[in-house]
N, C-alpha and C positions, 0 to 999 in steps of 0.2 A: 616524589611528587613535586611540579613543578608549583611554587609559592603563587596566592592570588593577587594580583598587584590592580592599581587602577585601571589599567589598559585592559584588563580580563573584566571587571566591574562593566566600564564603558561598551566593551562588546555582546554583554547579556542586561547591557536596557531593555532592550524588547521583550526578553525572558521576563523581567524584573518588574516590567509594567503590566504585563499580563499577570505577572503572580500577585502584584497588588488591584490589579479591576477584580480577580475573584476572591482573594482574603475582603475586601470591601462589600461585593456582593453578597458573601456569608453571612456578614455582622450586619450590613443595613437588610436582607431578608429579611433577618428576627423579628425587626420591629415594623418595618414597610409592607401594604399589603399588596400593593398592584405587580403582577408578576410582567408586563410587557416590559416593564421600565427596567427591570434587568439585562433583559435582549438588546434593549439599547446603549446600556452603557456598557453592553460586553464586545458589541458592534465598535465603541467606540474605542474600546481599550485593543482593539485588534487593528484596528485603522491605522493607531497612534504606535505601534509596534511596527505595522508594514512602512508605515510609512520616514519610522527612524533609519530601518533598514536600505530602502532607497536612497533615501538621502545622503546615508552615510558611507553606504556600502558597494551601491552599483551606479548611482546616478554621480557621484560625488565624481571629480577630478583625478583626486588622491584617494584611494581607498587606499583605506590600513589594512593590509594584507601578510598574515603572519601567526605563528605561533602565540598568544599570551594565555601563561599559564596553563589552565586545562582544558583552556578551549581556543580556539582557530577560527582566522575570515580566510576566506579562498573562493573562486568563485563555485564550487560544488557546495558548498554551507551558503554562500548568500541569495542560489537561487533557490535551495532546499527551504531556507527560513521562511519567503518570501512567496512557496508555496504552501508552506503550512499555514500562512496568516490567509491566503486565501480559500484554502477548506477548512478553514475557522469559522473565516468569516461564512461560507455557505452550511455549514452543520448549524451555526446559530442561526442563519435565514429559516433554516429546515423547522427549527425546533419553534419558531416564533407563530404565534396565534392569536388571532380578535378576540378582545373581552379577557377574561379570568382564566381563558382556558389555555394561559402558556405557560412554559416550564418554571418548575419551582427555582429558587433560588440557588440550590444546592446543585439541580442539575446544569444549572446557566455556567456559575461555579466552577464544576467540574469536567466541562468541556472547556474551558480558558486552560484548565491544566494541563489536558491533556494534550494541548497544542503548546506550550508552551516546553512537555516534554519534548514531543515532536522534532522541536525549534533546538535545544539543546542536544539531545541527539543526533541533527545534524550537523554542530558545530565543535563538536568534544574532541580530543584528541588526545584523551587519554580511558585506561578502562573504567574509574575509577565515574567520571563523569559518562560516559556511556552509558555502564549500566544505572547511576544517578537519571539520566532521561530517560530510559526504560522503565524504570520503577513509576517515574512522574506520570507516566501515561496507563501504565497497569492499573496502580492503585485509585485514581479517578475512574477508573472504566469499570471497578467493582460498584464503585457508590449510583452509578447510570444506570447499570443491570442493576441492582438493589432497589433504585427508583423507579424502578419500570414499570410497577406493576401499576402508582399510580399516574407514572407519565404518557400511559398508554394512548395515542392516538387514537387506537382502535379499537380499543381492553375493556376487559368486564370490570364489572367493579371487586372491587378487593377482594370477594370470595369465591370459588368454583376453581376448577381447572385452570384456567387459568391464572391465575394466581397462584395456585400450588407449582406450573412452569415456570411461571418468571424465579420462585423459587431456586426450584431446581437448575436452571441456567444457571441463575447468581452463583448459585454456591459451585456448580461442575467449572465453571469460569476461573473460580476466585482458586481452587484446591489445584487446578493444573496450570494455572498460570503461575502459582509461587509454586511450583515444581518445574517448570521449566525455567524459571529465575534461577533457582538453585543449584541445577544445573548446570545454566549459561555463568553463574559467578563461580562455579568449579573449576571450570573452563578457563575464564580469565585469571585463577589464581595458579592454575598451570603455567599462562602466559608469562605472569610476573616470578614464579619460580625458576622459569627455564631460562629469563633474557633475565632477571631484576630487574627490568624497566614496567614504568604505567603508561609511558608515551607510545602511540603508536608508531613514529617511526624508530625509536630505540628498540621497539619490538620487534619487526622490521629487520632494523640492522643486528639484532642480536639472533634471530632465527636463521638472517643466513651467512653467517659463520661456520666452521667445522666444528665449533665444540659444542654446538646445541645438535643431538644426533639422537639415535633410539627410538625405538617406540614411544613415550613422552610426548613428544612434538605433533604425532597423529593423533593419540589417544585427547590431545591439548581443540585439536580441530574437532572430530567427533562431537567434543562435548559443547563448544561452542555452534558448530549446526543443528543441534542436537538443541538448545535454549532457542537460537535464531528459527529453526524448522515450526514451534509452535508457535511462533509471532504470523509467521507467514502461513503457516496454517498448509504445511506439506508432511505429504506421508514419511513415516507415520506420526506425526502429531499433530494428526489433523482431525482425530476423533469426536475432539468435542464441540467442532462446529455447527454439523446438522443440528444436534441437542440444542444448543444456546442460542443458534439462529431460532431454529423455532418457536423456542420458550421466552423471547424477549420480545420488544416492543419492535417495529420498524427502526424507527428509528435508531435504539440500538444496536440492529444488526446490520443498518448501513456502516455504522462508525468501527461496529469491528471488522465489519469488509474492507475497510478504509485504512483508517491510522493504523494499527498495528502491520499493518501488512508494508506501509511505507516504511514504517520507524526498521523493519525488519531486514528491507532492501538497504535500506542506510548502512546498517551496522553491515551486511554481507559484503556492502563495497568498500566504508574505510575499513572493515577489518580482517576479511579475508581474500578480498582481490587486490585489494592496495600493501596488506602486511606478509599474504603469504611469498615465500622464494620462490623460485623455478620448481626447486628439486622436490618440495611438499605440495606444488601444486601438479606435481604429476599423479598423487593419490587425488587432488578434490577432483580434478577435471572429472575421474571414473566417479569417484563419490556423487558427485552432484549430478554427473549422466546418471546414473541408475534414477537418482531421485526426483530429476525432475518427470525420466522415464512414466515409474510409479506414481505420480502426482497425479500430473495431468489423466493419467489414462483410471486411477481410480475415479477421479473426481468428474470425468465426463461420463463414465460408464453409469455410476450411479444417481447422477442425474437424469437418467433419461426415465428413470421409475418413479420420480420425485411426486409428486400432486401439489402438495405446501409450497407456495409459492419461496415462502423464505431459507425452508429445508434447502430445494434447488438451487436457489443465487449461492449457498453456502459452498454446496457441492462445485458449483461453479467457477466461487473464490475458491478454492483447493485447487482447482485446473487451472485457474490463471496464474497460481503462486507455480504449478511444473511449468508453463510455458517459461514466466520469467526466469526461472532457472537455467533455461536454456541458453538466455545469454552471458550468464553466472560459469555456465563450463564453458560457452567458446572461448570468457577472457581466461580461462583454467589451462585451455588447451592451446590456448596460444603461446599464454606465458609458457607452459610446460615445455615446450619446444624449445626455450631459451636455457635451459639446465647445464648447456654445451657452455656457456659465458658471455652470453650474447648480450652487451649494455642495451640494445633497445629495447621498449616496454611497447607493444602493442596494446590499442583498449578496443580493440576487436571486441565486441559482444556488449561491454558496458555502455554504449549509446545506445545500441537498442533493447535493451533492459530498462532504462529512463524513460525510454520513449514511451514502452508499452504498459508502464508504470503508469505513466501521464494518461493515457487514452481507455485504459482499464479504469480510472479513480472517476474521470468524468463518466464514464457509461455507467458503472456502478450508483455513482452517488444520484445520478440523473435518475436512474430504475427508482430507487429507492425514495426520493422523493417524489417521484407519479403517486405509487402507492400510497405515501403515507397525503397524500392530495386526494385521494381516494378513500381514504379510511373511514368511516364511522365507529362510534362509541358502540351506537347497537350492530353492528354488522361489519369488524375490522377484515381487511383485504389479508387470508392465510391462506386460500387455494387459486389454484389458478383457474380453476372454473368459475369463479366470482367476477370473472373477465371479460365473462360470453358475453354477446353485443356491444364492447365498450367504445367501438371502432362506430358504431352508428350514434349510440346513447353521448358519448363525449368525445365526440371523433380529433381534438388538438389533445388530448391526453393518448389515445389510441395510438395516434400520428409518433408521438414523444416515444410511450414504450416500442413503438413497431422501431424506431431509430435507436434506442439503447439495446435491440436483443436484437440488430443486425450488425450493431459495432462489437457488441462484444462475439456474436459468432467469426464477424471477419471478413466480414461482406463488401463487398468495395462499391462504390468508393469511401466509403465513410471509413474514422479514424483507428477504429481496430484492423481493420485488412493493412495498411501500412504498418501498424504496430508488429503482427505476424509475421506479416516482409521481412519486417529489419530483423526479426530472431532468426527467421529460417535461414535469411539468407547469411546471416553472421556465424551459422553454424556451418554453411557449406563453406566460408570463404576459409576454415581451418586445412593447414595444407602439410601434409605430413614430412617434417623435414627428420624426422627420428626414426626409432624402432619401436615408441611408445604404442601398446597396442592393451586393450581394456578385455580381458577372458582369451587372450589370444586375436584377437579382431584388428587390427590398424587404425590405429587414432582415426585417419579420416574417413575411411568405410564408416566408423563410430557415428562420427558426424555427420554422416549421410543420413545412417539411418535414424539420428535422432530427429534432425528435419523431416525426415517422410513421418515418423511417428507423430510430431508434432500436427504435419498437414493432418496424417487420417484422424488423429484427436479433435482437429479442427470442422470437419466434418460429421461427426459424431458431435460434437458440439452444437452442431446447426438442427440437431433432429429436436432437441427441447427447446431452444431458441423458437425456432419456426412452432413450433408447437405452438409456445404462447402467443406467436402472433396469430397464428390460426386460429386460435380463441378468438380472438379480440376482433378481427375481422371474420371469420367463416363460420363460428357457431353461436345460433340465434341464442338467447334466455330463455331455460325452459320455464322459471317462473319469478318472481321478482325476489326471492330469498336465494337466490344465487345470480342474478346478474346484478348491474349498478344502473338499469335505465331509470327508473323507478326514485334513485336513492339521490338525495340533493347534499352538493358537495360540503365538505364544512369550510369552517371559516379558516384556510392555512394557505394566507397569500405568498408564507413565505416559503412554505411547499413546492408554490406554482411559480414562483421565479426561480428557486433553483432546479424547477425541471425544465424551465424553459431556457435558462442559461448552461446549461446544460448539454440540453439540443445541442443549440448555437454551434458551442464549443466542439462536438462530437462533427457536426457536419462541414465548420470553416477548418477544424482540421484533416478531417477527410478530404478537401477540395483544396488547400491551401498546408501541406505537412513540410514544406522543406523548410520554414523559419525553425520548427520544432526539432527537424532534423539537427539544424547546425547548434542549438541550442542545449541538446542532449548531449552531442558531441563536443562541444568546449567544456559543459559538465563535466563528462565522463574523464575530458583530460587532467581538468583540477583535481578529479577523486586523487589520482597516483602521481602527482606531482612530486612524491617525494625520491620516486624514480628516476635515474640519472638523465635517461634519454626517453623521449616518448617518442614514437612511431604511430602517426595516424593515416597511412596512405589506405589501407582497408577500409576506415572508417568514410574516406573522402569517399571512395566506388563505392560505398553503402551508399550516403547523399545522394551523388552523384545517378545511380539508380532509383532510388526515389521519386527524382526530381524526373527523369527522363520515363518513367513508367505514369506518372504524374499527366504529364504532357501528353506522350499517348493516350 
């Protein structure tokens, strides 16, 4: 394990400053009673983190760019941190409320952590700190679901069914996510068996040597997709989403639609697209085709039967974690082609995995604060028929949802139809230069038809999308205890800026995607910088189509 020296201190200020705004918030809660005043100085402690990080990291002249210790600046960490401080900063907009009725101190708290895990995770570069920021963000996401019952926006009071759900979330949350932990640390004590290294690129160089060989090295992967698969919420460990979306607050179930699902992409790029060889990624390419196959396609099927609104978005985050997989094998399938000795490193696939990362977290977290701007204490938003007339009764809330459940179907022009683009077509651009064939099939036939699987997903996807807007605009209220004409909004301005920024977001990148483009793509080449040679001529004719489809 490499020693922690100043130069490692200096690069987790941010981490460092956010771990002391919420130890602070903890101990002054005790005694302080006004709870707004925590949303401000957690606003404030996230400002002062994003804002060291510009300074020091992407605006500066010199950035320190380099290994110290057990964690790394590169440019894939300093724009990953830099969006974590910014779905910090809007989860605390989300949670923030007029008068007495905003979150307690503990929950303020415990979302600084879990960004802060966030932030760490994507600057680690060893397993050791990896799973250190996994854990940072698990264990605060128990104490949120734990608080839910009385952080509810929309929640009965402490007794009744609900209540007994927030229960039951908490606890099926807490008992399978330290079983996927255990798991994913089985996994990396494989890692550090088979290479003796904790560094990832010692990792790296030790896996693709001749003498790390056997079964071992697979069974090493398995169990590491196997801890990663429940972060991201893919089959099969993807059971316990419906449940805990359900039984938790809105709130809650945006933030686990959210961060666990990035922290999860995180670790799938520095650790298995940037660590794995050629020769073991000829097993993930298949591995991860099957899976994202099974994802996407449970998790669209099953949503079409959904009613609960929150049940559906879960089922929905399951299909979005198969799409991103997709660009998870084309980098599988590219590299896999290189097993011949090929110094160049293609990142085919991993820019648009980031991309559709980025354009899934806005649609997502934008849905989820409509609703929780919608919510009532007597009458919280759990079905989708609660929706009927919303399009007349509050027609720029109407307006918002009808633009998050056309981005996320994939509707053009708005930002999820380019996020699509770039997977499918990163799948076709796999070009069979081997014999490599997945059940007998030909790598790229493979890839065919995972893009056509993808489109018909995508279309099936659009049947409960459109549904909801078909509520919202085509079916009247049949009486005022199921629609919201009636219901006067509560006081959650900061609901209504992050659905409105939100929008924004969703439709200037729908109309405006090529800056996002080259921005995922300078990303994606920092991920594998530790590769000899990178190869981004794919990556440009992704842009490059983009841009020219854009125009048309």
């Amino acid at each position: 394990m490499n020693p922690v020296s100043l130069e490692t201190i200096e690069l987790l200020i941010p981490e460092l400053l956010l771990a002391a705004t919420a130890l602070g918030i903890f101990l002054g809660g005790a005694f302080l009673g006004p709870r707004a005043l925590w949303s401000w100085i957690a606003q404030a402690g996230l400002l002062l983190a994003g804002g060291h990080i510009l300074w020091h990291h992407i605006l500066s002249e010199t950035p320190q760019h380099g290994v110290f210790g057990p964690v790394g600046s590169d440019g894939f960490s300093d724009v990953l941190r830099c969006a974590a401080v910014l779905v910090g900063l809007l989860f605390v907009c989300l949670a923030m409320r007029r008068g007495q009725e905003g979150p307690s101190p503990e929950a303020t708290g415990s979302m600084l952590l879990v960004i802060a895990g966030l932030m760490i995770v994507s600057c680690a570069e060893e397993l050791v700190m990896l799973f250190l920021g996994l854990e940072l963000i698990s264990i605060p996401t128990y104490l949120l679901l734990f608080l839910g019952r009385n952080e509810a926006e929309g929640g009965q009071p402490d007794t009744g069914l609900r209540d007994v759900g927030t229960y039951e979330a908490s606890s099926k949350y807490f008992f399978l996510s330290v079983l996927s932990s255990a798991i994913l640390l089985y996994g990396f004590s494989f890692l550090y068996g088979l290479t003796g290294e904790l560094r990832l690129d010692g990792i790296a160089e030790g896996l693709a040597t001749n003498e790390v060989g056997g079964p071992l090295p697979v069974l090493a992967l398995l169990l590491v997709m196997a801890g990663l698969g429940f972060k991201i919420a893919a089959v099969p460990f993807h059971f316990y989403a419906p449940d805990v979306y359900q039984g938790t607050t809105n709130l809650n179930a945006g933030l686990l639609s959210v961060i666990p699902k990035i922290a999860g992409v995180v670790v799938l790029i520095r650790l298995v697209a940037a660590v794995l060889p050629p020769d073991m990624a000829q097993f993930g390419w298949q591995l991860v085709l099957v899976l994202s196959v099974l994802t996407m396609t449970l998790g669209n099927v099953a949503a079409l039967w959904q009613n609960n609104i929150r049940r559906m978005l879960a089922y929905s985050s399951i299909a979005h974690a198969g799409y991103m997989l997709i660009g998870l094998c084309a980098f599988l399938a590219a590299r896999s082609s290189q097993a011949g000795g090929s110094e160049i490193v293609s990142v085919v696939g991993l820019p648009s995995l980031l991309l559709y990362l980025a354009v899934y977290v806005a649609a997502s977290l934008g849905t989820f604060a409509a609703i929780i701007h919608l919510g009532q204490r007597e009458q919280p938003i759990d079905r989708i028929e609660q929706l009927a007339g919303l399009g007349r009764s509050r027609p720029l809330i109407g307006l918002a949802l009808a633009v998050f459940m056309f981005s996320l179907a994939g509707i053009p022009p708005l930002a999820g139809f380019w996020g699509k683009l770039g997977l499918f077509y990163a799948a076709l651009q796999i070009e069979a230069t081997t014999d490599l064939t997945i059940a007998g099939v030909p790598m790229r036939v493979a890839m065919i038809a995972l893009a056509a699987i993808g489109a018909m997903n995508a279309a099936i996807a659009a049947a409960y999308y459109l549904r909801v807007v078909s509520t919202i605009y085509f079916r009247p209220s049949a009486d005022s205890s199921h629609g919201l004409a009636s219901v006067s909004l509560r006081r959650t301005p900061g609901a209504a800026f992050v659905m409105g920024a939100c929008m924004l977001i969703v439709i200037a990148l729908g109309c405006q995607p090529g800056w996002l483009v080259h921005l995922s793509r300078t990303t994606a080449t920092a991920a594998i910088k530790g590769s000899s040679a990178v190869s981004t001529p794919d990556v440009s004719q992704q842009a490059q189509l983009t841009h020219d489809s854009a125009d048309r």
